[in-house]
N, C-alpha and C positions, 0 to 999 in steps of 0.2 A: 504494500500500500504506500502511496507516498502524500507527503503532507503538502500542502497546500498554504503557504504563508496569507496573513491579510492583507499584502501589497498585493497579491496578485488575482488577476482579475476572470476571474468565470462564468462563464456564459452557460443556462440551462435555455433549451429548446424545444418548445411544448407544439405539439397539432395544433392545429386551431389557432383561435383566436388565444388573446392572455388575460384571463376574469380575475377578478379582484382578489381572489383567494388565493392566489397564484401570487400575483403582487404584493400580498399583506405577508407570506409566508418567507418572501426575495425579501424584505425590505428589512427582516431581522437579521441580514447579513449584509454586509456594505460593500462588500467584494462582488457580490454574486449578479448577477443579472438575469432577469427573463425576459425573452422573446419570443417569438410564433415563429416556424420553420418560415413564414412567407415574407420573413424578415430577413432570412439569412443573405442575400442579395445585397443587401442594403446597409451590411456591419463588415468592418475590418475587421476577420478571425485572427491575424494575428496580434492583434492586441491583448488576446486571451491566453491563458497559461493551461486553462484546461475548458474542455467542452460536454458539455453533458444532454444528451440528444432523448429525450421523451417520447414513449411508441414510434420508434425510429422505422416500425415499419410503415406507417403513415407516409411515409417524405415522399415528396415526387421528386422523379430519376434526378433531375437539374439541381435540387436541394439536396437530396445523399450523394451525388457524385461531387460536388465541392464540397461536402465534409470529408467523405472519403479521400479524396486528394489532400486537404487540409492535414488529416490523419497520416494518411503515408509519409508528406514531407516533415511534419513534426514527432513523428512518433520516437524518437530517443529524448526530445528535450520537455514535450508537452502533452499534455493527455486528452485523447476524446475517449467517451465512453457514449455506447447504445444499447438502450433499455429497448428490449424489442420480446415479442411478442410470437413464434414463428408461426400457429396456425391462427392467428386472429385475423381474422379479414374481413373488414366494414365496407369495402367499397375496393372495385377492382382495380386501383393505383396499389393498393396495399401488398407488399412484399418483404413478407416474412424469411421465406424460405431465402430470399436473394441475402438480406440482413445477415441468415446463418453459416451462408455459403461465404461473403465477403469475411464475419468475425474467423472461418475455421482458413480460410487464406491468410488474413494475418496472422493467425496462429503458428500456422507451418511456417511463412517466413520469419519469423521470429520479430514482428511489429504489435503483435495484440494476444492477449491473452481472456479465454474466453469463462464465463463465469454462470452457472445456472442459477439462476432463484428460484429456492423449493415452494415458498411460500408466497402468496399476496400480499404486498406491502399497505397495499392503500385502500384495501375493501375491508370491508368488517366479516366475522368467518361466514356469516349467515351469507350472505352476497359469493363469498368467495365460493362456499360449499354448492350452492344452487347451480352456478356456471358451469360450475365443474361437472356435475354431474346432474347434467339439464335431460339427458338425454335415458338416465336411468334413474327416472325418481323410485321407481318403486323399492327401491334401496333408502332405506333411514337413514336418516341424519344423526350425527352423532347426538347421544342426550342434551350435550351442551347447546345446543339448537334448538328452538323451540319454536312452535308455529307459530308465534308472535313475534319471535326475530326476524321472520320468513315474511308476516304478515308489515313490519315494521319499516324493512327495507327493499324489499321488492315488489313492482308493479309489472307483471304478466300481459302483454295484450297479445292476442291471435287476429290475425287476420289474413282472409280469402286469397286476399292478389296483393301484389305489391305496389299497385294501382291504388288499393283500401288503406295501405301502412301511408301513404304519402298525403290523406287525406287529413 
């Protein structure tokens, strides 16, 4: 792991838009900065000592190939990392699989070293457990689960066509 002094300046990189939460969580660090991928055009990465890339599977080509370039030519002195996702796919820009294929290339050349997260950082377990295994509820949830954690934090909708979700 390597430390991070407060003179130097870090860039975190979120999908989307940057909501306020996002912004109030950046602003208890004075180093740190957050932007939206459709910013990255618009900032001088070398100003930054490390980069930290959010659902990096999200990025379109033009935004992950200037980080990844950014990455290759810095990679001894300065750090990118991407949080990625490999089968999540919300929309078909999203590539996971590329994400895993690019991390296990760096890895062989000796530029990046790859890291799995067992666990859900940012969902609470009722959210995490549901997703996880959306597809085989008829398997219980662990005790510590209860239909009112279930009831609590998720909203379920079905619908016909995709034509009906968009309405």
């Amino acid at each position: 792991m390597r430390k991070i002094s407060n003179d130097k300046r870090i860039l975190f990189v979120v999908p989307g838009d940057v909501d306020s939460e996002k912004k109030d969580w950046v602003s208890s660090f004075k180093n740190i900065e957050v932007h939206s991928a459709k910013e990255i055009n618009n900032l001088n990465l070398e100003e930054y000592q490390m980069i930290l890339v959010d659902e990096s599977q999200r990025l379109f080509p033009h935004t992950r190939n200037r980080l990844v370039i950014w990455g290759n030519a810095n990679y001894v002195n300065k750090t990118l990392i991407f949080f990625f996702h490999v089968d999540q796919t919300l929309s078909p820009k999203d590539s996971g699989v590329m994400m895993n294929s690019f991390i296990q290339t760096s890895e062989k050349d000796g530029k990046g070293q790859y890291f799995e997260l067992i666990d859900n950082m940012r969902s609470n377990e009722a959210i995490t457990y549901f997703v996880r295994n959306v597809f085989h509820l008829s398997e219980s949830a662990p005790k510590r689960i209860t239909t009112e954690d279930y009831r609590n934090h998720i909203d379920l909708k079905y619908f016909s066509s995709s034509l009906d979700a968009e309405k």
